[in-house]
C-alpha positions in Angstrom: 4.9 -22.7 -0.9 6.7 -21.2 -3.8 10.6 -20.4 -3.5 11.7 -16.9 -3.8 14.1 -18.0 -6.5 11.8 -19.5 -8.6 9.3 -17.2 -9.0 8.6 -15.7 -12.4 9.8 -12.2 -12.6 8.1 -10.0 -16.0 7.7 -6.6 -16.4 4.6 -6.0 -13.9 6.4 -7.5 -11.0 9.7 -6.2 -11.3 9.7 -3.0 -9.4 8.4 -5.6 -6.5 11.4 -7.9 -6.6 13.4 -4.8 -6.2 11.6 -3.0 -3.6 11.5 -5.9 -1.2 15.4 -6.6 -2.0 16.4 -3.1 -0.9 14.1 -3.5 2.0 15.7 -6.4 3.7 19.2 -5.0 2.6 18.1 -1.6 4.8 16.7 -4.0 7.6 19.7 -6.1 7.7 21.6 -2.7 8.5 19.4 -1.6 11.0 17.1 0.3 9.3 13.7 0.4 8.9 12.3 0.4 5.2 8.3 0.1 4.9 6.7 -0.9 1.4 3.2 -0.9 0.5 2.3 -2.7 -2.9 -0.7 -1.7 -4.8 -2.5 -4.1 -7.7 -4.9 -6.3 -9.2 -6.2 -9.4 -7.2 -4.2 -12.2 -8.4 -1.4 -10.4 -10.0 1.2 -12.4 -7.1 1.5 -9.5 -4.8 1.2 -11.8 -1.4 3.2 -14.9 -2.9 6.3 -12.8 -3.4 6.5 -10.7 -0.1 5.6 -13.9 1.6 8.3 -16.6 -0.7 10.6 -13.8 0.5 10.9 -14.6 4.2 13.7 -17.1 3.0 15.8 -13.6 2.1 16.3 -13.3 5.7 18.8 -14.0 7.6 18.8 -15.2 10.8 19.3 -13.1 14.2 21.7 -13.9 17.5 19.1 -12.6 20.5 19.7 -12.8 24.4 18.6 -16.6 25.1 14.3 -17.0 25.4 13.7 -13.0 24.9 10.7 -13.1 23.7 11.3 -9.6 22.2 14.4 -10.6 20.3 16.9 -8.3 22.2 20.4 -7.6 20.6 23.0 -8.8 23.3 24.7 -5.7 22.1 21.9 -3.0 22.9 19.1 -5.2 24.7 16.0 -3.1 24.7 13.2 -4.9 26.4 11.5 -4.4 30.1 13.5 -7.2 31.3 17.0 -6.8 29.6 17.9 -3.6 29.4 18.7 -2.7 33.1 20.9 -5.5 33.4 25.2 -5.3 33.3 27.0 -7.0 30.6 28.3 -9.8 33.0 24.4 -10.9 33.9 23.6 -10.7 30.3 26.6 -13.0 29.5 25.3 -15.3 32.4 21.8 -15.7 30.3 23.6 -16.6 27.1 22.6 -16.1 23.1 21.1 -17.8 20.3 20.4 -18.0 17.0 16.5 -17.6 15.7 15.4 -17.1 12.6 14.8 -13.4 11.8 11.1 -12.4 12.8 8.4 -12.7 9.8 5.2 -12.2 11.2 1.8 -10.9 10.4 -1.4 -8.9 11.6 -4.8 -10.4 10.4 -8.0 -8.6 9.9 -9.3 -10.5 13.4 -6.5 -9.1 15.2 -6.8 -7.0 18.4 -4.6 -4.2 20.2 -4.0 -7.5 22.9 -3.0 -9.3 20.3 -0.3 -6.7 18.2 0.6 -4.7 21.0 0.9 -6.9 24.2 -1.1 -7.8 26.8 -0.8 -9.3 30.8 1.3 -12.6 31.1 -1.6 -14.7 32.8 0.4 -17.9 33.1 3.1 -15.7 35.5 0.1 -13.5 36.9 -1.6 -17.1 38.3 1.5 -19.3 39.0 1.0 -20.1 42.6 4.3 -20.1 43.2 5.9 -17.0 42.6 2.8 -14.8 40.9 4.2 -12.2 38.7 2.3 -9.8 37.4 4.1 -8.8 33.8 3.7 -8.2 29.9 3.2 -10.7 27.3 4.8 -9.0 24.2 1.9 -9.0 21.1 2.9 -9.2 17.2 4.8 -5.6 17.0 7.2 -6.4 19.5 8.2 -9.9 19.3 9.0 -8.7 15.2 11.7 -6.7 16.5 14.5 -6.7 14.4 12.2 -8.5 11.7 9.1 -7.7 9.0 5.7 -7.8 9.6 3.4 -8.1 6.8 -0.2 -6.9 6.9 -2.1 -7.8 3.6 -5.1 -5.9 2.6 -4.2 -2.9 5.0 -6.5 -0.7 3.6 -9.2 -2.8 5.1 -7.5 -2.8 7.9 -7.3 0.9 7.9 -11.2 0.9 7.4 -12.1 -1.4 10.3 -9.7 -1.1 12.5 -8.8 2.6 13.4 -7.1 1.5 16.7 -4.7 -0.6 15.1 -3.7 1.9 12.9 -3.3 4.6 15.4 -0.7 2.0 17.2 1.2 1.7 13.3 1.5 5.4 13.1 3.8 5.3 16.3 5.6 2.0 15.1 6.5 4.1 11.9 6.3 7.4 12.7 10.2 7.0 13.8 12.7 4.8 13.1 12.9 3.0 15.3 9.5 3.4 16.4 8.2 3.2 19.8 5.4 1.6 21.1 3.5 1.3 24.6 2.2 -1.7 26.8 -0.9 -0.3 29.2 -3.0 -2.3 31.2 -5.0 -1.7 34.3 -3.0 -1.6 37.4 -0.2 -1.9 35.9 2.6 0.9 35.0 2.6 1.7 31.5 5.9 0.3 29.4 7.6 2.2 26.2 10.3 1.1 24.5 11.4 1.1 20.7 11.0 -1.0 18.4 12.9 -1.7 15.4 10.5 -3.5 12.7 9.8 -3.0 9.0 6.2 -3.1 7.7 5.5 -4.8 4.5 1.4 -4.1 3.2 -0.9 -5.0 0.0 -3.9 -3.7 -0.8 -6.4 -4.2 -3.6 -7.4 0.0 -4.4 -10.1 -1.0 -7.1 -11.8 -3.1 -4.4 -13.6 -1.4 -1.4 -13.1 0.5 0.5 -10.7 2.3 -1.6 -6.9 2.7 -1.5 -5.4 3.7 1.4 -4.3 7.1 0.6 -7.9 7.9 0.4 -8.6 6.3 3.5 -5.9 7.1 5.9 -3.6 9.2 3.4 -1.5 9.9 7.0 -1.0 5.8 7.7 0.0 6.0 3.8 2.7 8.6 3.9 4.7 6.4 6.7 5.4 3.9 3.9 8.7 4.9 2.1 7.8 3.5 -1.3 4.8 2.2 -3.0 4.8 -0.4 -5.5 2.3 -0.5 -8.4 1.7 -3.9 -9.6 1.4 -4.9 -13.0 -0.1 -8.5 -14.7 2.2 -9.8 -17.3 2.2 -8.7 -20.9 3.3 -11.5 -22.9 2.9 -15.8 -23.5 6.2 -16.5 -22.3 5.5 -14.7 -18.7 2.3 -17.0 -18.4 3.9 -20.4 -19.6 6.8 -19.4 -17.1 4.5 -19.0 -13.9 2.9 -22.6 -15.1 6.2 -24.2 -15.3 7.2 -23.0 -12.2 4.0 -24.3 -10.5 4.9 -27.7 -11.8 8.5 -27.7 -10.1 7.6 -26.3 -7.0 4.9 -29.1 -6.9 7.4 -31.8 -7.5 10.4 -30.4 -5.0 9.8 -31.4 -1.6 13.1 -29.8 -0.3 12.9 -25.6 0.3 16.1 -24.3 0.2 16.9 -21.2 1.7 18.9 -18.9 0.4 19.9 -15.8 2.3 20.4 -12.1 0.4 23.8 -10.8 0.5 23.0 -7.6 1.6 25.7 -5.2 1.2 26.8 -2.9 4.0 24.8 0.2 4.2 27.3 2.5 6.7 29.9 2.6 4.1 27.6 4.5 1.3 28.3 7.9 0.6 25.9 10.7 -0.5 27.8 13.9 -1.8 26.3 17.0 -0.8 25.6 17.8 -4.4 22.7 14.9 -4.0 21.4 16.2 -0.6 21.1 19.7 -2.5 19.3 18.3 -5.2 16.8 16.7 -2.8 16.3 20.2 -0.9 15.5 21.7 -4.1 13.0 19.3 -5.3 11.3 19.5 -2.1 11.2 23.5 -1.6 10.7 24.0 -5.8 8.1 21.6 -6.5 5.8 22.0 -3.4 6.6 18.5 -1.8 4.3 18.5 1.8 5.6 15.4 3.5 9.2 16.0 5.4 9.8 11.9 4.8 9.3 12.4 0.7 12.7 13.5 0.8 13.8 11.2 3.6 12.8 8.3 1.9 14.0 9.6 -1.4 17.7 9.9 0.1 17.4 6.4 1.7 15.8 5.0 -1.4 18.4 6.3 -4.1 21.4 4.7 -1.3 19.7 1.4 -1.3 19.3 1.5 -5.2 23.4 2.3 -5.0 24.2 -0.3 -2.7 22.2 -2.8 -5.4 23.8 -1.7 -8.5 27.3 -2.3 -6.5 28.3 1.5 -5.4 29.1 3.2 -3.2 28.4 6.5 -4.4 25.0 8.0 -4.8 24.1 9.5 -8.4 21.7 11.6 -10.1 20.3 8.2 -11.7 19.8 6.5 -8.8 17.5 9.3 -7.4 15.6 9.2 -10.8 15.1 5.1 -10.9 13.4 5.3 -7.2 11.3 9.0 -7.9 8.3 7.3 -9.3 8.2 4.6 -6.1 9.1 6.8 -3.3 6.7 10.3 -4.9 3.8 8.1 -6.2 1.6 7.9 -3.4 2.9 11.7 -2.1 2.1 14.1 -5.5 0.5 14.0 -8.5 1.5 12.6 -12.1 2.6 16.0 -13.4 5.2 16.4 -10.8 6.7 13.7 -10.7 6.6 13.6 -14.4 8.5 17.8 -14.3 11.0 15.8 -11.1 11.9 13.3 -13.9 12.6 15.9 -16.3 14.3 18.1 -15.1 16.5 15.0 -13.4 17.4 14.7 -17.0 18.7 17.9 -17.5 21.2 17.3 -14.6 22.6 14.2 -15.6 26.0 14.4 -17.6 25.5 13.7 -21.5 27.3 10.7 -22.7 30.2 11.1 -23.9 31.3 10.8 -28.1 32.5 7.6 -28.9 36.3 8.0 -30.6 36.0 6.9 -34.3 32.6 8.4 -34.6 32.1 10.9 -37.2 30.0 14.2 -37.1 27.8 14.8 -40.2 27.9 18.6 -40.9 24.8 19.7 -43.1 26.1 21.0 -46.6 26.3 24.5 -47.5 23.8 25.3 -50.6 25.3 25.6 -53.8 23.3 29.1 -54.1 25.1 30.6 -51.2 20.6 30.8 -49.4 20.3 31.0 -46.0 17.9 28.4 -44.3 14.9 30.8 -43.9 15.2 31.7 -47.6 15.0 27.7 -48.4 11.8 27.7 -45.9 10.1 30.8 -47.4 10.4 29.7 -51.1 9.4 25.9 -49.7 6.6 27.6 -48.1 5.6 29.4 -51.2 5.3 26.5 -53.8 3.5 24.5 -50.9 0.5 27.6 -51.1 1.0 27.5 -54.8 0.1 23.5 -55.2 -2.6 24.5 -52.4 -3.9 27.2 -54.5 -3.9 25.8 -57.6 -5.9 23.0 -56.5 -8.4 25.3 -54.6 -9.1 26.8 -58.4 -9.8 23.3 -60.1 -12.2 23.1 -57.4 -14.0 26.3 -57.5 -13.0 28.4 -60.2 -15.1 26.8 -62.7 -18.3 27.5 -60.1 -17.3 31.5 -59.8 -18.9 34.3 -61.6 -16.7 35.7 -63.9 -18.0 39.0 -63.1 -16.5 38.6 -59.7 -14.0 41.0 -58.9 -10.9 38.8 -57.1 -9.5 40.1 -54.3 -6.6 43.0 -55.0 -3.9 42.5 -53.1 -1.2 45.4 -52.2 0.7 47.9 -55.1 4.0 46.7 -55.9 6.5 48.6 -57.1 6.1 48.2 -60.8 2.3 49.2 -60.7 3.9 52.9 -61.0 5.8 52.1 -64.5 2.3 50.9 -66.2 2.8 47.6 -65.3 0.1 45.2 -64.6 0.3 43.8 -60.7 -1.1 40.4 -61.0 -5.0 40.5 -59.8 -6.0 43.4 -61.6 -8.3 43.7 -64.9 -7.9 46.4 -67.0 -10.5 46.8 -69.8 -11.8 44.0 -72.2 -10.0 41.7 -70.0 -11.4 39.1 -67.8 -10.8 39.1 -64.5 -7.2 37.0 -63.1 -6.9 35.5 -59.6 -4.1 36.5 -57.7 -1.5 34.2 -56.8 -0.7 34.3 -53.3 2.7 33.0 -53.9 3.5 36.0 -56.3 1.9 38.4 -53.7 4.1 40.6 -51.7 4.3 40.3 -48.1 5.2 43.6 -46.0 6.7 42.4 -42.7 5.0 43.9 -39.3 7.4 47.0 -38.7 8.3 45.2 -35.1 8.2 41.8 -33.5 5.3 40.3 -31.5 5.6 40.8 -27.9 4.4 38.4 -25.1 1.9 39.4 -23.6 3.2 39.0 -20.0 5.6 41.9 -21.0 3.3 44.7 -21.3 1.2 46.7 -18.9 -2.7 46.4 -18.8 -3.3 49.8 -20.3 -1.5 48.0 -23.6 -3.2 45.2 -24.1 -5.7 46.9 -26.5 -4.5 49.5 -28.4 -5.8 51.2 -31.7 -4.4 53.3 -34.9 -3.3 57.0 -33.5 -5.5 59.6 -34.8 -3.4 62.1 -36.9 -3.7 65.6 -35.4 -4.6 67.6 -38.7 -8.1 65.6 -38.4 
């Protein structure tokens, strides 16, 4: 098996590395944080959430609790009623922290729990008793559920009993069997999922888009873009071939209590959600969580704008469409500060024409020898092809038509017709500005000259 450490990270990967890192830094504080990673068969989606079980570190648990209760806060049938001298009595140890997973032939006995036969038949002292499945002997742990969109296909039952496990957090789950009282009690796990979308059935917000909303962030994963990437992973094949010693090298995970959100943020998330139509309460639950973790990883302990823009696209991708997420980002960037102006660095100020011309009197005579070249060309092409008898068009009188004058496009007798110049053409100006149309009434949409009254 490949080490976490070793494996390859490129551009289509990345946001994985990161996602599972702040996962295990929220779990290692107590706190729930499911991710669901989306991609290509192949792409390395399963090698890197399972390489990462060496992340973890390990757990103290009251001694043989098959549920892995916290001497601190036991929560299991069997702990949890009892005094803190009796738990001292049963002792502690230290287990590796809970890495577990649900396969496709997996039954609600199985993941949820099912009836302790070995104490139901002992002939000694017959006790009839649970036998904790998957979910709660991964308390306190991850379990990892690969191709869950399958799972969601076949298995409806199973996903009914993940909706309760991370509905909350903790979750809370329920042992029923026949002719026995029914048991609930939390459970605090963390659900890791892949899924192949271009593969059937589909991806998982299309099959169970509820199940899909439970998972805080969703990862898209990308193949690598470049020689070096794949020369990398083949190197890295080679060493893990010839090591024979897995090392294991727990994540410092930073401690998650002392992070700060200023209210600013928590405003900022209330307007995204109410201004851009959000549906899903845990969008902005996750966001909040999401931008902390990103925080904690970059080594603060303050949240900022940026670090609610870095996780949008992971935490919104499975919840909205392109388009808003892509107006979120946006107008994120009008929020954060602008950087500020280097000392030393010189402002260029645009030079005043010599001529003393405003700007739009250097666009309009621009514009004018532009429709000049344009029209000149236009007669190379086509005046030689025009009847001379043609009258041009005759644009507008200009003031010096009244002093006997010529205005340019007119003939006057045994003269052959000229073609106007549009550049040499007077323009009159409309008498007001264009209005939108979103400021006038119905009635003025279509409007015509007024008839004068003397007819």
């Amino acid at each position: 098996m490949q080490l976490y450490h070793q494996l390859v990270r490129h551009s289509g990967n990345q946001n994985l590395f990161q996602a599972v890192e702040m996962s295990i830094a929220a779990l290692v504080n107590g706190h729930p944080f499911h991710i669901h990673v989306e991609g290509l068969r192949g792409t390395g989606k399963t090698t890197i959430m399972r390489a990462a079980r060496e992340l973890l570190p390990p757990i103290v648990r009251v001694k043989n609790c098959l549920y892995n209760c916290d001497p601190a806060a036991p929560h299991c049938p069997e702990h949890r009623g009892l005094s803190a001298e009796a738990l001292a009595k049963l002792g502690t140890e230290t287990v590796p922290r809970p890495f577990l997973e649900i396969s496709h032939a997996a039954k609600i006995g199985t993941v949820v729990g099912s009836i302790d036969l070995p104490k139901l038949t002992n002939s000694a002292s017959p006790l009839a008793s649970f036998l904790p499945g998957t979910i709660p002997q991964a308390h306190r742990g991850i379990i990892f559920i690969d191709e869950i969109n399958r799972l969601a296909d076949t298995a409806p039952e199973l996903v009914d009993v993940l909706l309760d496990v991370m509905g909350t957090k903790p979750g809370r789950i329920q042992l029923e069997e026949t002719g026995l009282p029914s048991c609930e009690f939390s459970v605090n796990v963390t659900v890791w999922a892949a899924s192949n979308p271009d593969e059937e059935p589909g991806a998982l917000a299309q099959i169970r888009k509820q199940l899909a909303d439970r998972f805080d962030i969703v990862v898209v994963m990308g193949r690598p873009g470049s020689y070096q990437d794949i020369l990398s992973i083949l190197n890295c094949r080679q060493q893990t071939k010839q090591s024979n010693v897995a090392v294991r090298k727990p994540l410092a995970c930073g401690d998650l209590a002392g992070m700060s959100v200023p209210a600013k943020i928590r405003d900022l998330l209330a307007k995204i959600y109410i201004d851009f139509s959000l549906e899903s309460l845990r969008a902005v639950e996750a966001l909040e969580t999401a931008a902390t973790l990103a925080a904690l990883s970059a080594g603060r302990r303050v949240v900022e704008i940026g670090d609610v823009s870095r996780v949008v696209p992971l935490v919104l991708g499975h919840r909205t469409d392109y388009s808003t997420i892509t107006n979120i980002l946006r107008y994120l960037e009008t929020l954060e500060p602008p950087a500020p102006l280097a000392v030393g660095r010189s402002v260029t100020v645009p030079p005043v024409g010599e001529t003393g011309q405003s700007q739009s009197e250097k666009t309009n005579r621009a514009a004018k020898k532009h429709i000049s070249r344009l029209w000149s060309a236009f007669k190379k092409l086509f005046g030689a092809k025009q009847d001379q008898t043609t009258e041009p068009p005759v644009p507008p009188p200009s003031k010096n038509s009244s002093s006997g004058q010529e205005t340019p496009g007119h003939t006057t007798a045994g003269r052959s017709p000229q073609i106007a110049n549009p550049a040499e053409t007077p323009v009159t100006a409309p008498p007001r500005p264009a209005a939108p149309l979103t400021s006038l009434a119905v009635e003025q949409y279509v409007t015509g000259e007024e008839k004068s009254s003397h007819g």
